[in-house]
DRENMIRO-757472 format. One record per residue (C-alpha): residue in three letters; z, y, x; residue number from 1. Coordinates in nm, 4 decimals. Layout:
N
[ALA,[Z,Y,X],NUM],
...
% end
This chain:
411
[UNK,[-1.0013,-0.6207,-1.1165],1],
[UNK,[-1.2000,-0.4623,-1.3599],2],
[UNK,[-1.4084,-0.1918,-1.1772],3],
[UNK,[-1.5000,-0.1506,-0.8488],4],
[UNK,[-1.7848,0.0538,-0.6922],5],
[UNK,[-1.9410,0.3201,-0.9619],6],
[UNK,[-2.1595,0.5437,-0.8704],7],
[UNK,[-2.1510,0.7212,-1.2199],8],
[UNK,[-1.7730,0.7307,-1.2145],9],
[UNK,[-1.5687,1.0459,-1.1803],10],
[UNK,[-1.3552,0.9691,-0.9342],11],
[UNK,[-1.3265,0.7595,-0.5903],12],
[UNK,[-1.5067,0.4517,-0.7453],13],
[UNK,[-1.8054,0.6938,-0.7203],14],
[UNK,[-1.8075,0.6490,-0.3073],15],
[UNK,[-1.6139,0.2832,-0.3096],16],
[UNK,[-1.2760,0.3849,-0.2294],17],
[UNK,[-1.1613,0.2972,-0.5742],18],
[UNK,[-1.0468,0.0214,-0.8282],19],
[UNK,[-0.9218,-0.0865,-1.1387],20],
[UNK,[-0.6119,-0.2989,-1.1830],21],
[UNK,[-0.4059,-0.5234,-1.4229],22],
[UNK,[-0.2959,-0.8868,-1.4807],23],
[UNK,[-0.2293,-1.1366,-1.7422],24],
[UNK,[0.1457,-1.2086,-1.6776],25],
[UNK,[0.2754,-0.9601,-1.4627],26],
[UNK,[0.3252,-0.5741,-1.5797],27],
[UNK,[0.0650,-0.3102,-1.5112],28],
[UNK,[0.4045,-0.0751,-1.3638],29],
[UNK,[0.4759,-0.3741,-1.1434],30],
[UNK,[0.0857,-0.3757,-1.0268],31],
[UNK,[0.1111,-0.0089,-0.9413],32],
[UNK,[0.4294,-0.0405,-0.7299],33],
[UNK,[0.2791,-0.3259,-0.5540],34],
[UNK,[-0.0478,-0.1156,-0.4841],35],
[UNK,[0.1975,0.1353,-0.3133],36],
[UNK,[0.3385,-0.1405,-0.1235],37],
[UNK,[0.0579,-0.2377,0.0326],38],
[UNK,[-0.1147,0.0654,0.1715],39],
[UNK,[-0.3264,0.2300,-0.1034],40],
[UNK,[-0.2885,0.6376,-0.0588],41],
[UNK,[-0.3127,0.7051,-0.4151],42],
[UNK,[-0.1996,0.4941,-0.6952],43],
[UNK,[-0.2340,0.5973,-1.0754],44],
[UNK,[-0.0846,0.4185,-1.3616],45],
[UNK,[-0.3053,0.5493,-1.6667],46],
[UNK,[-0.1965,0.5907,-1.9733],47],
[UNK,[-0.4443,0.2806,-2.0786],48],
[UNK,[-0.2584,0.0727,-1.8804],49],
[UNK,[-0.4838,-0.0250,-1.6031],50],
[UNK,[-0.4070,0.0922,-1.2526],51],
[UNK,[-0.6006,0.3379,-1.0455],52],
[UNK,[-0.5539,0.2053,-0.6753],53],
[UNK,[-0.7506,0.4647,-0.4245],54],
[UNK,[-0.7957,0.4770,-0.0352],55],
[UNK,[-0.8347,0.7806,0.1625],56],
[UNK,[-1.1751,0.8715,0.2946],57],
[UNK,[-1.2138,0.6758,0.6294],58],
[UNK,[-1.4755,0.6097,0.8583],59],
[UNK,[-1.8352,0.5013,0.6922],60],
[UNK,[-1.8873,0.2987,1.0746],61],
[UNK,[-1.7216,0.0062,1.1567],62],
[UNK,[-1.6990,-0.1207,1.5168],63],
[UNK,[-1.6144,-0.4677,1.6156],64],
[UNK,[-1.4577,-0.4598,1.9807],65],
[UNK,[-1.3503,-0.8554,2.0014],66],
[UNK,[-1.0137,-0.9199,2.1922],67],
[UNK,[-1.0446,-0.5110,2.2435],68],
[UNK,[-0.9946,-0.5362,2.6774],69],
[UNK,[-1.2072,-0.6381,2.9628],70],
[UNK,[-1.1393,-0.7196,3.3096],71],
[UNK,[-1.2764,-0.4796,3.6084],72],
[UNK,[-1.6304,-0.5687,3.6659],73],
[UNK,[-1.6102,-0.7594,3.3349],74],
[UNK,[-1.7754,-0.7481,2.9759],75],
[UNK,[-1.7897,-0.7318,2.6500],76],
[UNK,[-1.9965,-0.6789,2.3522],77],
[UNK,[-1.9311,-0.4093,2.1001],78],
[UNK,[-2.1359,-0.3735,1.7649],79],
[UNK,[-2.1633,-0.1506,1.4760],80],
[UNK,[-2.0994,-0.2153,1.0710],81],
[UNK,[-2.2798,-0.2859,0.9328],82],
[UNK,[-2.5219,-0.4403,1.1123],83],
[UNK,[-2.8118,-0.3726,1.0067],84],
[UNK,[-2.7865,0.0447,0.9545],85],
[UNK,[-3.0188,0.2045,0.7129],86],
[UNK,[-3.3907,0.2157,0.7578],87],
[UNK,[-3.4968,0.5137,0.9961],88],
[UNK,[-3.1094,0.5756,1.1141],89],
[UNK,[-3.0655,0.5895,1.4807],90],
[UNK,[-2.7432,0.4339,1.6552],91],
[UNK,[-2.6070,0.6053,2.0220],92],
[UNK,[-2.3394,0.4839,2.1889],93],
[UNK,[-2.1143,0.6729,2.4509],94],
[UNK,[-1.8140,0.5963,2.6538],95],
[UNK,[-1.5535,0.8705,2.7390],96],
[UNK,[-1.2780,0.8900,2.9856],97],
[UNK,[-0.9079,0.8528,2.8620],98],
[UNK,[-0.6928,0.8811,3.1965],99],
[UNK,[-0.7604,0.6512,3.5205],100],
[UNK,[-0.9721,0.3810,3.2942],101],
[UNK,[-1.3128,0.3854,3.3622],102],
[UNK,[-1.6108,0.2035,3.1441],103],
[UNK,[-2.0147,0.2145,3.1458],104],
[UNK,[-2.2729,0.0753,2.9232],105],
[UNK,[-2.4390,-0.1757,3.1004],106],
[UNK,[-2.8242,-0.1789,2.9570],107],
[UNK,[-2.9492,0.0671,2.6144],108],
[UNK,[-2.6922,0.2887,2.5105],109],
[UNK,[-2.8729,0.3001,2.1368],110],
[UNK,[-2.8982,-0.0049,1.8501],111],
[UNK,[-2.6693,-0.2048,1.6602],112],
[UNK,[-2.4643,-0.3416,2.0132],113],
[UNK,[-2.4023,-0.2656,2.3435],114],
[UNK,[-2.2706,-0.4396,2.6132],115],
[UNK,[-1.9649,-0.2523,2.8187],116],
[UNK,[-1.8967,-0.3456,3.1567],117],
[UNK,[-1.4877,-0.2164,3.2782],118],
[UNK,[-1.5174,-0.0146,3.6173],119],
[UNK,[-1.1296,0.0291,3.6374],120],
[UNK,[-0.8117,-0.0321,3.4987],121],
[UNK,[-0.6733,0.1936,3.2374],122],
[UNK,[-0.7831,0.2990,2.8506],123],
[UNK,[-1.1672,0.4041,2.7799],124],
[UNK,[-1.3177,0.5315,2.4336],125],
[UNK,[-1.6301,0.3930,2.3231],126],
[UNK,[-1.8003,0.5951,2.0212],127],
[UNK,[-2.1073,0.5171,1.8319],128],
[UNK,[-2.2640,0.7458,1.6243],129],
[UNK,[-2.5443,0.7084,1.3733],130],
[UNK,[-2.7753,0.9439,1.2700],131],
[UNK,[-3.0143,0.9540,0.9639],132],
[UNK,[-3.1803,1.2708,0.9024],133],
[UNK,[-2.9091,1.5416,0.8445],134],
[UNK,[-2.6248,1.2800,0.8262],135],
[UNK,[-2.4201,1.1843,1.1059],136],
[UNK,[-2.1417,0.9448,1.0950],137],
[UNK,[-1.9306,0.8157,1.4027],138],
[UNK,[-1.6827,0.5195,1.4539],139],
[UNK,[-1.4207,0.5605,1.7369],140],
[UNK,[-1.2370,0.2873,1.9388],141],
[UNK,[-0.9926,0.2946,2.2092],142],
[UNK,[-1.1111,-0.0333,2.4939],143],
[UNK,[-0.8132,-0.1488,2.7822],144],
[UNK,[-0.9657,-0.2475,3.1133],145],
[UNK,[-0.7409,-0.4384,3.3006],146],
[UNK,[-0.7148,-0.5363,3.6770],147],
[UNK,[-0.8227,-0.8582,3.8476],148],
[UNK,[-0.6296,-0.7885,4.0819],149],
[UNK,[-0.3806,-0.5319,4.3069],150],
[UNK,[-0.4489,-0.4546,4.6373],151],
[UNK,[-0.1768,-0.5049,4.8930],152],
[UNK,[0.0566,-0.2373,4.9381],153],
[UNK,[-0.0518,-0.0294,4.6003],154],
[UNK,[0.0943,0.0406,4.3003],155],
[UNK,[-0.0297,0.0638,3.9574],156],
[UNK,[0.1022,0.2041,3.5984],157],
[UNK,[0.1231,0.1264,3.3295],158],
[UNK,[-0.2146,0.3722,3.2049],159],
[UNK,[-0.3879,0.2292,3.5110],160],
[UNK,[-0.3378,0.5233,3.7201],161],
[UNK,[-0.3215,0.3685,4.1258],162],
[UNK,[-0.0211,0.4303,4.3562],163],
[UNK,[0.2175,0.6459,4.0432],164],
[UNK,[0.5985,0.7509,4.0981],165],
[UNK,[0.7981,0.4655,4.0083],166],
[UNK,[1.0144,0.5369,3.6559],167],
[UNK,[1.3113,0.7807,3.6890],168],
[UNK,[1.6346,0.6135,3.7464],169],
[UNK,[1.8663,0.7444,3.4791],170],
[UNK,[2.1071,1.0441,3.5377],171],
[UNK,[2.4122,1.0299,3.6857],172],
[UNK,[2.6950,0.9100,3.4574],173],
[UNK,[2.4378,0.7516,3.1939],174],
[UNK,[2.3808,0.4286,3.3470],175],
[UNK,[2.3965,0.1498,3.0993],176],
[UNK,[2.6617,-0.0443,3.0417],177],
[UNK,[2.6483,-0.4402,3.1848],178],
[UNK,[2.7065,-0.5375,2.8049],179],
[UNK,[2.3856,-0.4488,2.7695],180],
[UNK,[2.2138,-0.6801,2.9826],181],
[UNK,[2.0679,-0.9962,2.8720],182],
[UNK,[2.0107,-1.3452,3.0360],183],
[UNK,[1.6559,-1.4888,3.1240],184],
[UNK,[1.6843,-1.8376,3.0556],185],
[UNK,[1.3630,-2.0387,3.1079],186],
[UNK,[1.3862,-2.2850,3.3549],187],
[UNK,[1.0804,-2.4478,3.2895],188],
[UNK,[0.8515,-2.1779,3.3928],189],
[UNK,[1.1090,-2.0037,3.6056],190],
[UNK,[1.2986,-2.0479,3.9495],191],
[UNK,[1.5776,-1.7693,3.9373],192],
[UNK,[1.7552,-1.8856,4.2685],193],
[UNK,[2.1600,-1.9769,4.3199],194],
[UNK,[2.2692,-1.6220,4.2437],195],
[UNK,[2.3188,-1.5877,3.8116],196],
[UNK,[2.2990,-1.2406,3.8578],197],
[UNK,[1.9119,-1.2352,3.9140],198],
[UNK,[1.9208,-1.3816,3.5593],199],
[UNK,[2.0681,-1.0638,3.4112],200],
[UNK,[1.8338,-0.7996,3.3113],201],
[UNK,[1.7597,-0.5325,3.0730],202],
[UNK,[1.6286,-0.6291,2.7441],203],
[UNK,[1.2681,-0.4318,2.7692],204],
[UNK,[1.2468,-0.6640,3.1373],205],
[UNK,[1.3228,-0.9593,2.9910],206],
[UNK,[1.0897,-0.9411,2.6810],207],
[UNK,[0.7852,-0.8345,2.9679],208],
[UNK,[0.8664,-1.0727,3.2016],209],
[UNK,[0.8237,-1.3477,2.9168],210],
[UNK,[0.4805,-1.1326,2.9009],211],
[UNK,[0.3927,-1.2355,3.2358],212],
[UNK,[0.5212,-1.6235,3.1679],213],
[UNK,[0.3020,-1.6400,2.8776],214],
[UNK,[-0.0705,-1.5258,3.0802],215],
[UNK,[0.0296,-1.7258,3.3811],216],
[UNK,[-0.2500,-1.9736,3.3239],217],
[UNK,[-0.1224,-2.3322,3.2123],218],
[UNK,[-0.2846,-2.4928,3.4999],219],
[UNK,[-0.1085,-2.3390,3.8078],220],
[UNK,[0.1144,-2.5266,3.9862],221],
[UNK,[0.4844,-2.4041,4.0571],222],
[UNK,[0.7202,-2.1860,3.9254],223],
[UNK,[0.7491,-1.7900,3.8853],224],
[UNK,[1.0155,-1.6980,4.1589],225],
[UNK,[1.2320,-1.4092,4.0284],226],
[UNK,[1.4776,-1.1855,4.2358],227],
[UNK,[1.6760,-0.9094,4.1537],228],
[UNK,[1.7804,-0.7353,4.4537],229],
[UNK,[2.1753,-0.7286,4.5070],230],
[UNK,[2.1977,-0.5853,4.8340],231],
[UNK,[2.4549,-0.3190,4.9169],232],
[UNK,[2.1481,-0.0686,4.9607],233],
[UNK,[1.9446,-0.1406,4.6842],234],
[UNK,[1.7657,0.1528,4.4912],235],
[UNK,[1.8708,0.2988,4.1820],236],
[UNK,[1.6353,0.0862,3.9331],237],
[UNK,[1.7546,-0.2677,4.1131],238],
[UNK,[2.1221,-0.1805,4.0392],239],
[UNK,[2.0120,-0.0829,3.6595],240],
[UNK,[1.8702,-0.3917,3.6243],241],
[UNK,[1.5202,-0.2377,3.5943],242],
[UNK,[1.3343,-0.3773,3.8228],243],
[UNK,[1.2596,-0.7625,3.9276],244],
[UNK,[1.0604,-0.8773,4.2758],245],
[UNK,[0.8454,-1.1094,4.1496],246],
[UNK,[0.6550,-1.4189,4.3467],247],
[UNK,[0.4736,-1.7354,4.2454],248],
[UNK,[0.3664,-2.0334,4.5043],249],
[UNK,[-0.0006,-2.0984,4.2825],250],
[UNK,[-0.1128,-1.7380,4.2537],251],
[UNK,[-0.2357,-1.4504,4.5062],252],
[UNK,[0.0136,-1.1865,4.5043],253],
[UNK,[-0.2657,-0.9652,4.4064],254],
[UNK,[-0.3404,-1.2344,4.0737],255],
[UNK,[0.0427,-1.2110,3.9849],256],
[UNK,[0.0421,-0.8579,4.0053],257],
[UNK,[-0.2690,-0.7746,3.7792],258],
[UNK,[-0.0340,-1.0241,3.5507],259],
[UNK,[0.2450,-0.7952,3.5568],260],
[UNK,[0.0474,-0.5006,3.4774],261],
[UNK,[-0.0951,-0.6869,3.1805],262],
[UNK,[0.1750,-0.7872,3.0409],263],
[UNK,[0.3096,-0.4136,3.0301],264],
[UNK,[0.5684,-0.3404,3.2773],265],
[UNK,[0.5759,0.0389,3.3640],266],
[UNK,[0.5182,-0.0003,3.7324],267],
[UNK,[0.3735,-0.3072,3.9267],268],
[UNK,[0.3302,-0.2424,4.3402],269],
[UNK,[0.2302,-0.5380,4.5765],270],
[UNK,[0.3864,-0.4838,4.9017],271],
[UNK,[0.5824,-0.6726,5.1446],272],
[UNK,[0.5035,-1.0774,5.0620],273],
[UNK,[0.6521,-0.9924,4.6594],274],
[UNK,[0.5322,-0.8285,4.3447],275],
[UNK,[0.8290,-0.5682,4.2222],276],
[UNK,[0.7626,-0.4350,3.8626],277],
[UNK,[1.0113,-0.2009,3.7094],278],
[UNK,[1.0360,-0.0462,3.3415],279],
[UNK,[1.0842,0.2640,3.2179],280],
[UNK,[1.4338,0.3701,3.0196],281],
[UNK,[1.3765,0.2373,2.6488],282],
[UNK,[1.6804,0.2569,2.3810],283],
[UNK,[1.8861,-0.0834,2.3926],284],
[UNK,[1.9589,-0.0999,2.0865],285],
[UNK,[1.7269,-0.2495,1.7871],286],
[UNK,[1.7699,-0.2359,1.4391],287],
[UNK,[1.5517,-0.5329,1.2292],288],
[UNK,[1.5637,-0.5978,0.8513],289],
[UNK,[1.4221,-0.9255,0.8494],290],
[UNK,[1.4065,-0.9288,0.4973],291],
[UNK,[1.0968,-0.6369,0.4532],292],
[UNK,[0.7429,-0.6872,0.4314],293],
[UNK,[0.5785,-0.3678,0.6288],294],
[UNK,[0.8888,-0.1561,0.6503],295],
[UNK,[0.8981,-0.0847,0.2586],296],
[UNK,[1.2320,-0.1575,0.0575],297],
[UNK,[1.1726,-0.1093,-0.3314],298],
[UNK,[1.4442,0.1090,-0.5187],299],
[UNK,[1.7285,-0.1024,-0.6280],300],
[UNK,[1.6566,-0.3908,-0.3516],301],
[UNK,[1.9848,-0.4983,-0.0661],302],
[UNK,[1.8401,-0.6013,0.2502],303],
[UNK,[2.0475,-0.7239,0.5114],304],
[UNK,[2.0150,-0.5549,0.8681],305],
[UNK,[2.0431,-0.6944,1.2142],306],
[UNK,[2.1397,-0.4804,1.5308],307],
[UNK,[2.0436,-0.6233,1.8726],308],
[UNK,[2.2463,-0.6921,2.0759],309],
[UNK,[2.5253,-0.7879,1.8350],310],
[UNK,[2.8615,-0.6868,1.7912],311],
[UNK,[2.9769,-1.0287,1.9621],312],
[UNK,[2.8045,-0.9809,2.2383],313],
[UNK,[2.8830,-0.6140,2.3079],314],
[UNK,[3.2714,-0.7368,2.2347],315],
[UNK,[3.5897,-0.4990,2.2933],316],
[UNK,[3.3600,-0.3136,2.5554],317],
[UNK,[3.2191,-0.0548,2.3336],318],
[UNK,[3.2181,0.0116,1.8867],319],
[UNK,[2.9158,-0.0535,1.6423],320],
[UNK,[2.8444,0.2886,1.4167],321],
[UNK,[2.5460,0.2805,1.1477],322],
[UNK,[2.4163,0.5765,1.0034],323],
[UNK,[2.1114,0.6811,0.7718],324],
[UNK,[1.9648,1.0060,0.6765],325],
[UNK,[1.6397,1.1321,0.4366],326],
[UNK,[1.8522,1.0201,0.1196],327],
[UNK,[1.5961,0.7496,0.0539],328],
[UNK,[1.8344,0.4348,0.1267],329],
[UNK,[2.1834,0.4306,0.1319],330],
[UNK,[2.4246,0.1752,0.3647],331],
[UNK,[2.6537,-0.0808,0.2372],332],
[UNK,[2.9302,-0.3396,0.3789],333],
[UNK,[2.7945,-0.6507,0.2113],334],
[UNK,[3.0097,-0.8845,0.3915],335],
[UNK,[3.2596,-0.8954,0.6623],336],
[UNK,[3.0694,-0.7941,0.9821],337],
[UNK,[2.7574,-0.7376,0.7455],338],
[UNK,[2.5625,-0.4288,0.6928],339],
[UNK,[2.2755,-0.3792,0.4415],340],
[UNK,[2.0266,-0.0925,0.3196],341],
[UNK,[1.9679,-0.0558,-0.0541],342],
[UNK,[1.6725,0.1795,-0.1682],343],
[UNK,[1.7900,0.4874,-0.3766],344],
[UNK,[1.4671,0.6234,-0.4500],345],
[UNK,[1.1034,0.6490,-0.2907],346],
[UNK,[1.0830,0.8287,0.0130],347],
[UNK,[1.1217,0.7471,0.4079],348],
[UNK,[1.4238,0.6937,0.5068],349],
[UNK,[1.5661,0.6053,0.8464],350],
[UNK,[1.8439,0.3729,0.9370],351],
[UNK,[2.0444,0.3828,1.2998],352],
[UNK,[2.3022,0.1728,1.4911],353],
[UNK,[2.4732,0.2857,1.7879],354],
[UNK,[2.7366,0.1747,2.0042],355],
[UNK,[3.0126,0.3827,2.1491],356],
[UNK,[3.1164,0.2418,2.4978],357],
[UNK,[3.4843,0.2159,2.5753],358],
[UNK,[3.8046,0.3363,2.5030],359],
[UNK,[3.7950,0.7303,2.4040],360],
[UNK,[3.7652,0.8437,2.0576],361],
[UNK,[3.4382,0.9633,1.9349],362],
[UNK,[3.3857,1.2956,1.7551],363],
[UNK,[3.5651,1.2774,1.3848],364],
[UNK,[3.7726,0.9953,1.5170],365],
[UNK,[4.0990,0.8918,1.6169],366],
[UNK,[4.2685,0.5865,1.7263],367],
[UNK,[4.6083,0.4118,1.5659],368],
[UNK,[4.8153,0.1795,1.8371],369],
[UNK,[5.1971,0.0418,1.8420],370],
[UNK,[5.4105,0.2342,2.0205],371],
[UNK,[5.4683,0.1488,2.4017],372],
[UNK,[5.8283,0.0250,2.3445],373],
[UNK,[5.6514,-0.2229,2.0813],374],
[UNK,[5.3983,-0.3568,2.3354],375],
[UNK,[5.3303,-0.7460,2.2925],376],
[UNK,[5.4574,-0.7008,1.9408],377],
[UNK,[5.2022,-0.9060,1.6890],378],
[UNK,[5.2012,-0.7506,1.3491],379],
[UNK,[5.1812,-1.0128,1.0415],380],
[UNK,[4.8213,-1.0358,0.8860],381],
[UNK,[4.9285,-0.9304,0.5842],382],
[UNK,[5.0992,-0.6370,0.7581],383],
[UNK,[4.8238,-0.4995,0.9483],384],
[UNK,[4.5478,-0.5428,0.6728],385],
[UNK,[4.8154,-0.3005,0.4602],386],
[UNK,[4.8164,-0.0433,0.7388],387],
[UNK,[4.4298,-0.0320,0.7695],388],
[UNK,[4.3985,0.0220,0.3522],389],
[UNK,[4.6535,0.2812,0.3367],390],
[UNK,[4.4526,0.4982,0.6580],391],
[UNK,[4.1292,0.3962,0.4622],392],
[UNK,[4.2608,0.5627,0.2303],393],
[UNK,[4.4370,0.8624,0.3544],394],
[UNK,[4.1777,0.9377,0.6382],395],
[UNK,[3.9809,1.2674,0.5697],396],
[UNK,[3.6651,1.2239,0.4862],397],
[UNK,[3.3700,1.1546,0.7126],398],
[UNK,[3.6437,1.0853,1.0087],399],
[UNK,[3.6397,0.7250,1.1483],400],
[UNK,[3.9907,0.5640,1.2227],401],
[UNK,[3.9811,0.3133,1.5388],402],
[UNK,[4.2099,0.0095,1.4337],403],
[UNK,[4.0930,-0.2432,1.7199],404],
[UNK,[4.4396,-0.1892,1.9238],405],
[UNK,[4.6307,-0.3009,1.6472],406],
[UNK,[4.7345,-0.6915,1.7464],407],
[UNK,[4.6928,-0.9411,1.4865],408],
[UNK,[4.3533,-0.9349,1.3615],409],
[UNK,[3.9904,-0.7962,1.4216],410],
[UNK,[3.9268,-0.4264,1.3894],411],
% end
């Protein structure tokens, strides 16, 4: 680095938010794309070959909030940066309402650090502000209170707001298909009962309920008892796999519930001897490049992507369809079965999977079969991979032709 803070330079060094960059081995146009990479708003490679990296204005106040939550009736100690202000500067602190969370400053509301006490659950905003003469600067952070517990026979949300509607089942026609559903498999921590099905879930369940596994503190004794219910009249959310009735032989109800809300399900209500948490709707399909560091793909680079849930275990029940848009990265068959990104040029860019769910043909699509007389006919390897280059071929453009009906191969 060779400059830093200047406060005779012309530009950002002047107020900190500036440096100067090069290196030994490694070329002062690599530097700069780097610099991008990693966050800095503006980044200048000057015509003297050092780099200009530059951060937006932010805030001149720091806060430190530790862990960032307290329990109801609980603690913690926020304090300003730096810690010792400027001579003569005055430091108030205030606490607004965001929602059903509630928060108070337990002693002075004015030096370096208060002390916040949670009054209930649900987000708060804490701001301190510092004065010196005419200058007034602010920092701005967002607290969680969480519940110690859930009173019997009341709900909670996921905001903290007591006693909410339970999520929306989805409409009629658009319920998801079972391909979707994953299976819970932790036996350790677990008891699911003799019925597999209570094992199938939706993915967003799954990943909150190992949530809840994960704050259950290491020294209770038992197991976490899960039910789904399969009755012949259960509601809406049960059949969609949505919601989960929830017990554990070492903790109050009340304890297990508080849990669940922590751990982020939607909707958490202690009632009748269980705890039954349901989730809102979230897409069930997920998209990962495991090979990106924050999201960013340089120009020129082939990443591979992953879709959850996979291809294999979605099956013949419904097609895989990728698409991209913004121009910024363009998709590429890599391998058999594989699907990558390569960066065109710098920009955002968005990538998508999808799956289409049965039988019918999608828009800009058609499907080629044998004739019925020909059913149980196997066509030759050789013979089928000719027929699906000659309609790769011959298809119009931008219209998808559906070869999984053909016999002898994979689609």
């Amino acid at each position: 680095m060779h400059a830093g803070y200047d406060p005779s330079a012309a530009d950002a060094r002047a107020t900190g938010r500036a440096i100067l960059l090069s290196h030994d081995t490694v070329p002062s146009a690599r530097i700069a794309a780097l610099a991008h990479w990693c966050g800095f708003d503006l980044v200048t490679h000057r015509t003297d070959g050092l780099v200009h990296a530059e951060c937006a204005p932010g805030e001149l106040l720091g806060m430190d909030t530790g862990v960032g939550s307290l329990p109801v009736d609980g603690t913690i100690t926020l304090a300003v940066r730096p810690l010792a202000p400027p001579p003569g500067s005055l430091v108030r602190w205030y606490v607004l309402r965001c929602g059903a969370g509630r928060g108070e400053l337990a002693g002075p509301t004015e030096g370096t650090s208060v002390v916040l006490r949670g009054k209930a659950a649900g987000r708060v905003v804490v701001v301190a502000e510092l004065r010196l003469a005419d200058l007034t600067v602010s920092a701005t952070r967002e607290i969680v209170v969480h519940p110690v517990t859930v009173a019997d026979n009341t709900a909670i949300g996921a905001d903290g707001t007591l006693d909410p509607a339970p999520p929306a089942p989805m409409p009629p026609g658009e319920g998801l298909h079972p391909a979707f559903l994953v299976r819970h498999d932790d036996p350790a921590h677990t008891e699911y009962g003799t019925d597999a099905e209570n094992r199938r879930m939706r993915r967003e369940v799954a990943e909150h309920l190992d949530g809840l596994i994960a704050l259950v503190p290491p020294e209770t004794t038992g197991k976490l008892v899960v039910r789904r219910d399969l009755s012949a009249t259960a509601g809406q959310l049960a059949k969609e796999a949505r919601e989960l009735r929830l017990s554990h032989p070492g903790l109050p109800l009340g304890t297990l519930g508080a849990l669940a809300h922590r751990a982020g399900f939607s909707y958490v209500r202690v009632a009748g001897g269980v705890v039954t948490v349901a989730q809102e709707h979230q897409d069930p399909v997920r998209v990962t490049a495991p090979g990106l560091f924050r999201d960013v793909l340089p120009i020129g680079t082939t990443v591979p992507l992953t879709v959850t849930p996979s291809p294999a275990e979605i099956g013949a029940a419904g097609a895989l369809g990728w698409s991209t848009g913004d121009g910024a990265a363009a998709l590429l068959t890599t391998a058999p079965g594989t699907m990558s990104v390569r960066g065109e040029h710098g920009g955002p860019a968005w990538v998508q999977a999808s799956y289409r769910m049965g039988d019918r043909s999608g828009a800009y699509q058609f499907t080629v079969r044998l004739r019925p007389e020909l059913a149980g006919h196997t066509l030759p390897p050789a013979t089928r991979s000719l027929i699906i280059h000659l309609l790769d071929d011959l298809r119009p453009l931008g219209v998808e032709v559906v070869t999984r009906h053909l016999p002898g191969g994979n689609p």
